[in-house]
N, C-alpha and C positions, 0 to 999 in steps of 0.2 A: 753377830759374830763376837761382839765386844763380851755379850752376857757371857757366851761361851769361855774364852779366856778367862772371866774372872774367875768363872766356875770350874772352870780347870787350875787358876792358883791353890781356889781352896780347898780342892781335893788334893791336888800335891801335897799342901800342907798338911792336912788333916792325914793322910794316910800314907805318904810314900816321904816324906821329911821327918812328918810326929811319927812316924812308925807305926799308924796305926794297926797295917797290915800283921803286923805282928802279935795284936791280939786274936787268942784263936776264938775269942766272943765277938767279936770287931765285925756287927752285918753289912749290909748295905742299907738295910731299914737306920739303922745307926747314923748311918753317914748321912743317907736322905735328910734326917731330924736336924741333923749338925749343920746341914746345908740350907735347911727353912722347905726343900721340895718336895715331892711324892715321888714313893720309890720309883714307879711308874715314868716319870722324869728323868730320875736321876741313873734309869738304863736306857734310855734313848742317851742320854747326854754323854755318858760314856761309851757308848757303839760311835757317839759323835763325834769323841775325840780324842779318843783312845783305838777305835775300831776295835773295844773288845767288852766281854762283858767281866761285871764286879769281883766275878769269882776268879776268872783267868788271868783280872789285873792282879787282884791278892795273892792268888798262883803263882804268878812269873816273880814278883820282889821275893818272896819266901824262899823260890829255890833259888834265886839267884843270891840272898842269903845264905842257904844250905851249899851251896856249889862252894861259896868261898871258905866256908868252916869246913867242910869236907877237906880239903885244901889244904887248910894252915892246920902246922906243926900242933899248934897251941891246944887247938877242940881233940888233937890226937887219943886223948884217953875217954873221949863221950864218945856213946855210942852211936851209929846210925840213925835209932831211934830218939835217942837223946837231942842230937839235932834237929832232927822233925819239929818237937815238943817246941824248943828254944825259936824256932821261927814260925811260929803259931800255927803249926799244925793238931789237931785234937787226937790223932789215932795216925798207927802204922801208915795203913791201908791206904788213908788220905795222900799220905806223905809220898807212898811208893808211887801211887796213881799219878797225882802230879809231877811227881817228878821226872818218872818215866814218860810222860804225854811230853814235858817241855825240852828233855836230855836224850831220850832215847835209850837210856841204860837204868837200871836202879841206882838207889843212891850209896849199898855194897859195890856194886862195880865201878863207878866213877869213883868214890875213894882209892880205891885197890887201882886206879888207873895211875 
């Protein structure tokens, strides 16, 4: 339980403090390497402590990054898509899908909300 914990600081650090989630190159083969484990590993370990997998943890920071830009005054002149990009999304498509799976709406109609 101990391994666990520590291995869960250094994913916080490594991806959800350093922002790694943010890179839209940023794999989990990545994180594995940076962690010393096999990816094999290090998605047991996050079903283990996350109860979720690599991509739906990268998913949820992102839109909950995009939720707030949507949001604030400031991102008011970037577009939808422009937002996607800035929280490391690589394509539209991506961006609408997840956001839609985690919000229930597109990321046009939660602004416009």
């Amino acid at each position: 339980m101990e391994k666990l914990e520590s291995y869960k600081e250094s994913i916080d650090a490594i991806l959800i403090k350093g922002k790694g989630y943010l890179a839209p190159d940023f794999s989990a083969q990545q994180l594995a390497e940076q962690l010393g484990i096999s990816i094999f590993s290090l998605s047991r370990m996050l079903k283990a402590i996350y109860g979720k997998s690599y991509s739906d943890i990268v998913h949820a920071h992102r839109i909950q990054d995009a939720t707030r830009h949507l949001k604030d005054k400031r991102f008011a002149p970037y577009s939808v898509d422009d937002i996607g990009m800035m929280v490391g999304f690589k394509n539209r498509q991506s961006f609408f899908t997840a956001f839609k799976k985690l919000t229930g709406m597109t990321p046009d109609k939660f602004r416009q909300m």
